[in-house]
N, C-alpha and C positions, 0 to 999 in steps of 0.2 A: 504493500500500500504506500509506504513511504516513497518507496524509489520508484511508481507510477507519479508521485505528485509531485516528487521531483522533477521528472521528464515533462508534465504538464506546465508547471514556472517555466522549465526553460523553455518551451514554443512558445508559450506566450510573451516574452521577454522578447523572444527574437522577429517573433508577426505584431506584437502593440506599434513599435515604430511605423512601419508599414501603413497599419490599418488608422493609422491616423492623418499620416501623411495621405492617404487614398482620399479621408475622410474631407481634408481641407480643402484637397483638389477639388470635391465634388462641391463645396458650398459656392460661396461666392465667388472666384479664381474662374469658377466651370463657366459661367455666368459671362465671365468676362471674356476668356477662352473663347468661347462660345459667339459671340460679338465678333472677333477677329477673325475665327474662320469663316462667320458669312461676310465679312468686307473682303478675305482673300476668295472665296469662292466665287463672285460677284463681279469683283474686279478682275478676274482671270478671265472671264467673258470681255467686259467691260473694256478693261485696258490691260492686257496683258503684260506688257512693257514693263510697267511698274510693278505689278506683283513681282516678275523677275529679278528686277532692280533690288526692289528692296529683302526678297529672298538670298540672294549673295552679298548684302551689306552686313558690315559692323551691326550695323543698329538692332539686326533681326536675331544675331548673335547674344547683344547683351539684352534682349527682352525691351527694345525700345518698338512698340506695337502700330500699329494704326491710329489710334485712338490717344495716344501719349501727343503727338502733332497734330493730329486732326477732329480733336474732340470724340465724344460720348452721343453724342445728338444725333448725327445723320446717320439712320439705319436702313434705310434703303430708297428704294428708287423717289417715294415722296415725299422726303424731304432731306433733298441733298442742298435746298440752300441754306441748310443748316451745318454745312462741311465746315470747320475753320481750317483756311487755309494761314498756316503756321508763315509768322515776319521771322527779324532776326531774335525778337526776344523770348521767343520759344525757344531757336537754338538756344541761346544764352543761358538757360534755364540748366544746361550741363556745360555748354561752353563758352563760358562767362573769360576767362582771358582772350579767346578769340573776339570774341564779340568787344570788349573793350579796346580791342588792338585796330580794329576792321572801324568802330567810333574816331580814332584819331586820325586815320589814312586819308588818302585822298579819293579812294574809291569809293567812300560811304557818302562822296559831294557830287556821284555823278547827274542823281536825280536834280538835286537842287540847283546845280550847274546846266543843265536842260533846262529846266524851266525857269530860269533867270536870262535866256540867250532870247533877243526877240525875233530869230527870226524862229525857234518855237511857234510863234502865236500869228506865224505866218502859213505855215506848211502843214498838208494834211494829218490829221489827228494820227490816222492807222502810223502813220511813218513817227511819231514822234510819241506819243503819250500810246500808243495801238503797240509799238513795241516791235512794227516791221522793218523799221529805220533807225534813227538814232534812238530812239527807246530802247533798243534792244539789246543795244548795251548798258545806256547810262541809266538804266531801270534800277541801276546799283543803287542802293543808298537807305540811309532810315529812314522810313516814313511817317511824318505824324499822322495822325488819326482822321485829321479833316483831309490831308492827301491822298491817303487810303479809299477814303469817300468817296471821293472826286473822282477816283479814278472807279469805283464799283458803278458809280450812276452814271458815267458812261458807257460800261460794259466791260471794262477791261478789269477782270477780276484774278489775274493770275501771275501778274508780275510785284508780288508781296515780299520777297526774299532776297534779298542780295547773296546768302550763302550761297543757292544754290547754281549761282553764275557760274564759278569755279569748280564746286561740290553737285552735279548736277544730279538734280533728283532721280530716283529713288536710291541709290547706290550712296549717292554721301559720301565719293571716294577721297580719301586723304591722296591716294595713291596717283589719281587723277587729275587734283589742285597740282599737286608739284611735278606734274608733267608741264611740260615746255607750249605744248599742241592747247591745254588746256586756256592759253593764251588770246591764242593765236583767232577766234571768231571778233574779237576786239581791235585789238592792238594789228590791226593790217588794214590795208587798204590806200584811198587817197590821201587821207588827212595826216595817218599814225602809222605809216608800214612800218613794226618796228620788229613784227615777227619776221615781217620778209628780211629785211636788214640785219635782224639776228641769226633766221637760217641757213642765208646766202652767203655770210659773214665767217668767220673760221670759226667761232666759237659753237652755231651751230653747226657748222658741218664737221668738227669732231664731236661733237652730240652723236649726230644721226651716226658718224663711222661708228662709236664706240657702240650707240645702242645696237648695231646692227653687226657688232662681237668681231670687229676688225681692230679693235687694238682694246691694250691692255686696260683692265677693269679699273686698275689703278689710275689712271692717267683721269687727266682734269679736263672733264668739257662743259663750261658752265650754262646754266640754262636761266632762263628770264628770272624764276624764282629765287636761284643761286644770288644775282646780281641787287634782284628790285626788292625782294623779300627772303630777307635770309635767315637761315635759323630757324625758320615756319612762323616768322611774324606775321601778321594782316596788318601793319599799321604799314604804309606806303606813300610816299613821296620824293620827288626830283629837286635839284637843287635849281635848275630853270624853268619847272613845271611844261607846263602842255604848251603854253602861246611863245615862252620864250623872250618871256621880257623880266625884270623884276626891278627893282629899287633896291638903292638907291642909284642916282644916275651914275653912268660911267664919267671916270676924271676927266678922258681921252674926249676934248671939244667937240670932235667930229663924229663921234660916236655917242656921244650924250645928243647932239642935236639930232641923229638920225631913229636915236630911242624915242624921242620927242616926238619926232613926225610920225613914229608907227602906233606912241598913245592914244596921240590925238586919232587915229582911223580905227583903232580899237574903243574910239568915245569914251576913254580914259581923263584923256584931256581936254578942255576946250580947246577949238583950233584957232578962235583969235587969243585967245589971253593966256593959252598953257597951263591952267588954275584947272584942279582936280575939279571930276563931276561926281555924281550921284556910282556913276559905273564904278568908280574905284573903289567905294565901299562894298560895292558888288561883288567884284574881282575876290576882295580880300574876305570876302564873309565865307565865300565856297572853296577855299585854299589854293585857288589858281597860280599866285605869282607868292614869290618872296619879298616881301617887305622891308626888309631890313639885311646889312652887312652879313650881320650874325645870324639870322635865319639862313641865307643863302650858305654859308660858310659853313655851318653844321651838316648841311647834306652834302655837301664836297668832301667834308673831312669823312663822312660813313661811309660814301663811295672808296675814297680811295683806302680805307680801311679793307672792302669789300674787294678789291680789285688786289690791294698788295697780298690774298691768299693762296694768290698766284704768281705774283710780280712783285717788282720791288715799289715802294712807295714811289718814287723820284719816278720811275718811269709811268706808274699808275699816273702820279699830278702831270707831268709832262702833255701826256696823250689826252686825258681831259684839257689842258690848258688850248691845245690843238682844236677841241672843239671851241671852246670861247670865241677862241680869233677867228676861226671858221663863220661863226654866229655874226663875229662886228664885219663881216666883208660880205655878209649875207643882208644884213642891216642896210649896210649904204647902196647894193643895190635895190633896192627894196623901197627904203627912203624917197632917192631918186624918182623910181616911179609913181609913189604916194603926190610926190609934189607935182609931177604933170598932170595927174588926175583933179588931184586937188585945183589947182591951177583952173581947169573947163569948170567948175563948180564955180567956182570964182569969178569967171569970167561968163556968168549964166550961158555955156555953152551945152553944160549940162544940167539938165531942170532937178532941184532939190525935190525927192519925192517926199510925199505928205508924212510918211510915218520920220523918215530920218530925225536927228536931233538940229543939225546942223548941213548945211552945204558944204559935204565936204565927205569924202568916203569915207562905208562904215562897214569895217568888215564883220560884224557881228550879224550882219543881216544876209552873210553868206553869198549865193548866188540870186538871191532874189533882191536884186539889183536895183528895183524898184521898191523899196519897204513893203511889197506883198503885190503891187500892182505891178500882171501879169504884161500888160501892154504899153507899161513904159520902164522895160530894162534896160538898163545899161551895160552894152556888151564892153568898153573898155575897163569898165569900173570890174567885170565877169574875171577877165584877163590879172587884171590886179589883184585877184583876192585868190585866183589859184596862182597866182606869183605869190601870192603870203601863204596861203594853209598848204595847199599843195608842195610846191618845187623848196620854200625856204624850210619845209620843217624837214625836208629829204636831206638839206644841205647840210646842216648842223647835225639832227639827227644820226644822219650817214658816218660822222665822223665820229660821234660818240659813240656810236655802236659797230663802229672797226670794219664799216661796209665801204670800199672805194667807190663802185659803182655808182650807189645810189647818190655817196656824196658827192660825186662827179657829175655823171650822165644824166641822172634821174633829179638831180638836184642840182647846182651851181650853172652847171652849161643848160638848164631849161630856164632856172632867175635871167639869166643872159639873154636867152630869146625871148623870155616875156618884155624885159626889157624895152630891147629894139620892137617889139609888136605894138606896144605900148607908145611908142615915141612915133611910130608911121600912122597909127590909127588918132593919136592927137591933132598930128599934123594935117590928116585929112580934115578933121573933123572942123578944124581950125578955119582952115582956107572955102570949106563948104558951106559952114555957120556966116562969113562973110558975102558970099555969093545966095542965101537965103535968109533978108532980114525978119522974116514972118516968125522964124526962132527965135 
């Protein structure tokens, strides 16, 4: 009898854990359990893509559900406007240094940066706020709550997240963000080829040799994140920013007056008095330019911090110093052209369109040449302004990013021919304006 109720303690000793563990599963966990597998069975219909994605992430791994980002409320097809589609402060909710880091950058200013630009509030919705054009990058950014609105009662309900620009949903790949490629839908094109220029560049193309197991695993091929973000920061910025201008003015006479003439076309400056506008607070509230010595000098010194873990400092400062002087010869041609433009405005050759601030080019308002009026563009003023976003940001850019090409062909010898286009199209325009005084 004893040694039966012995043996009966010990199973039960060894099945209690169990049957408890069976027991919790089944209460409320089953419930919830339960919940998730009709969102995966649903969605596997639905949109397969994502069940997949998010079946080979991290997140499905450490029990991060459906329901932890997208709420408890929408349980099936009747009420899915009830889904929350998760911002950055859900992320935050676990990756609270990221998200703090990603708040100081300059990619958390792309939205606010959009929609401070007028000629935004020229160009159709789909392309800018729709998220098929420049939305669809600069969608980056935090969004307050009345932003968020604005953009639901239009229709556009799905560009809520800047993580997942880099981090693209459902996967959530860490592995992804610090690929090179992951870049590269942004950062290319007319305005920014910086992917082109870093792939075509050596630094990319010992990338691609190494990823592609041609040379030794050791060996250093650095890639956008290496250089812009390193260590797996999110907080990001340049020491020239995106336009390429910053303060305080250059010492060099000739180049402080040709910073002058590209403020004023950037409606930075006024263009008779030189006295800041309303823009400059603009500029400096979306972290565009550098302000001060010391701002600018703090990202020069982390560059070449960044650059001497391949190189030596002297040589790292040298080849950025390379880029600078690249920039003030890119400036005076540049300059040059502002002022013959400038000049037909001046000379009511060319009619100040209604929205402009002033008579006088403004590159802010891109190619719509006419502050939104389609029928009265200005094709010199066209020519000027891909001599500045276009060809000048190849110039400089090219050199900074160790690309000859673009700094050459695609950049400096194209400022050169906008130039001269620039100078034959005045001169027509000139002697034609005289021959029809009804202009």
């Amino acid at each position: 009898m004893k040694k039966n109720l012995t043996f009966f303690l010990g199973i039960l000793a060894i099945s209690l854990p169990v049957l408890v563990s069976n027991l919790a599963i089944a209460e409320k966990p089953s419930t919830e359990a339960s919940k998730e597998e009709a969102c995966i069975t649903c969605h596997t219909t639905i949109s397969p893509g994502q069940v997949k994605d998010w079946s080979v992430s991290k997140h499905s791994k450490e029990g991060v559900t459906c329901s932890s980002c997208h709420g408890g409320k929408h349980t099936g097809p009747k009420d899915v406007n009830l889904v929350q589609l998760p911002d950055e402060h859900v992320c935050a909710q676990c990756h609270e240094k990221q998200f703090n880091e990603f708040a100081k950058g300059k990619h958390n200013f792309g939205w606010t940066s959009l929609n401070a630009l007028p000629i935004t509030h020229v160009e159709p919705n789909e392309l800018m706020e729709g998220g098929k054009g420049c939305g669809g990058c600069h969608n980056m950014g935090i969004k307050t709550e009345a932003q968020k609105k604005e953009q639901r009662d239009k229709g556009y309900k799905y560009q809520n997240n800047s993580c997942d620009e880099c981090h693209t949903r459902h996967s959530f790949s860490k592995k992804e963000a610090q690929d090179p490629r992951a870049c590269q839908q942004c950062h290319m094109g007319y305005d920014h080829p910086q992917w082109e220029m870093w792939e075509s560049g050596k630094h990319g193309t010992r990338w691609r040799i190494k990823t592609d197991g041609n040379m030794q695993s050791e060996a250093v091929a650095p890639t956008c994140q290496q250089c812009h973000l390193p260590n797996g920061t999110h907080e990001n910025r340049t020491a020239w920013g995106f336009l390429g201008v910053r303060l305080p003015l250059p010492e060099d006479s000739q180049w402080k007056a040709d910073r002058i003439t590209i403020l004023k076309a950037l409606g930075v400056l006024h263009p008779e008095t030189a006295k800041p506008t309303a823009r400059l607070d603009l500029i400096n509230s979306v972290d565009m330019v550098r302000l001060t010595q010391e701002a600018w000098q703090k990202e020069r010194d982390k560059m070449i911090k960044t650059c001497s873990q391949c190189h030596s400092a002297s040589y790292a400062k040298f080849q950025l110093e390379q880029g600078d002087k690249m920039l003030q010869n890119a400036d005076r041609l540049l300059a040059q052209a502002i002022e013959i433009v400038a000049g037909l405005y001046k000379d009511g050759i060319i009619e100040k369109p209604a929205n402009y601030s002033f008579a006088y080019p403004d590159f802010l308002y891109f190619m719509q040449t006419g502050g939104g009026n389609m029928k009265k563009l200005s094709f010199i003023d066209q020519v000027l302004f891909q001599m500045y976003m276009k060809h000048r940001m190849r110039t400089y850019q090219g050199v900074f990013h160790m690309n000859p090409d673009y700094a050459y062909w695609y950049g400096w010898a194209m400022m050169t021919k906008d130039l001269g286009e620039i100078q034959e199209l005045a001169a027509t325009m000139r002697a034609t304006h005289k021959k029809n005084p009804k202009k």
